[in-house]
N, C-alpha and C positions, 0 to 999 in steps of 0.2 A: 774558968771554963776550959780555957787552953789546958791548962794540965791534965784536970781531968781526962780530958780527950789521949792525952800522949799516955795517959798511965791508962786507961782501958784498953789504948791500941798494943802497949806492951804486953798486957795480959792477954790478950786477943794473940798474938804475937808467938807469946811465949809457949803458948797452949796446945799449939799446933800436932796436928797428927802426924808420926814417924811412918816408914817406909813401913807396914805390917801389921800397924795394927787395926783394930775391929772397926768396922762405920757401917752407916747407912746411907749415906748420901758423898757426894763429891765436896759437900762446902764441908765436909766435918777434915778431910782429909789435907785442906791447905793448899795453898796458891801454887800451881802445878802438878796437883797431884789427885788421882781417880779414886773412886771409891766402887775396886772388882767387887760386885755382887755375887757374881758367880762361886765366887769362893766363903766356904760356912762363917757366918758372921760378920760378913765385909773385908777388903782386904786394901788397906789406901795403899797404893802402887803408884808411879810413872809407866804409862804405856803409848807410845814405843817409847825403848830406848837405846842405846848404842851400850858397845864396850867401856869401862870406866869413866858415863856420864850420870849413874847414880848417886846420890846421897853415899856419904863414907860409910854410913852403918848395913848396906845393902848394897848387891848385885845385879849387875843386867844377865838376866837369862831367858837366853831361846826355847820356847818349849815346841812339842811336838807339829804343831800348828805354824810353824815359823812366827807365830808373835813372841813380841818380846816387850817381859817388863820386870822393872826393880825390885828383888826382895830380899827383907830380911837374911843378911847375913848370920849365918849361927857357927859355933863349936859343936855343941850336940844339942840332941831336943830340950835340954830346960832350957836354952835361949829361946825357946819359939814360947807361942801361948798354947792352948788348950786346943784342942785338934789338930794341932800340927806337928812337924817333925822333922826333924834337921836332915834333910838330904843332901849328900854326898856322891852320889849316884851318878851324877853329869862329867861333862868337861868345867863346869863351871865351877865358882869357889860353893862351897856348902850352902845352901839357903834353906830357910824355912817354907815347907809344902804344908796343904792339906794334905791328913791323913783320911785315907779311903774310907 
């Protein structure tokens, strides 16, 4: 039964949703992490956060609003998924936006 338990929680674990991608709720996106509805499709983020206290794979960025939350790091738009787009446009390092 013990194992069991440690092998479901490692799959549990391992399964976890990254800084960007799609959800509908906050429990799909992992221990610390929001599930932005505002954004098409869901967007699991950290919000707030500081300068390099994100995840390695993502960014803290300030948007217009003065909030701030962690996203997707990119090189250009094929790192991001499907609506979105590798913005460059900031002071910030490149991250994946929703496209308009």
């Amino acid at each position: 039964m013990r194992l069991l338990l440690s092998i479901s929680l490692a799959l549990i674990i391992g399964c976890a949703a990254e800084v960007g991608d799609e959800c509908s709720s906050d429990l799909e996106c992992g221990r610390g992490r929001i599930c932005d509805l505002a954004s098409s499709g869901g967007y699991c983020t950290i919000s707030p956060c500081r300068p390099n206290t994100c995840p390695e794979e993502s960014v803290c960025v300030e948007f217009e609003n003065s909030e701030t939350y962690c996203m997707l790091r990119c090189d250009d738009s094929d790192d991001c998924r499907d609506g979105y787009a590798c913005d460059a446009s900031t002071d910030s390092p490149a991250f994946c936006r929703q496209t308009p």
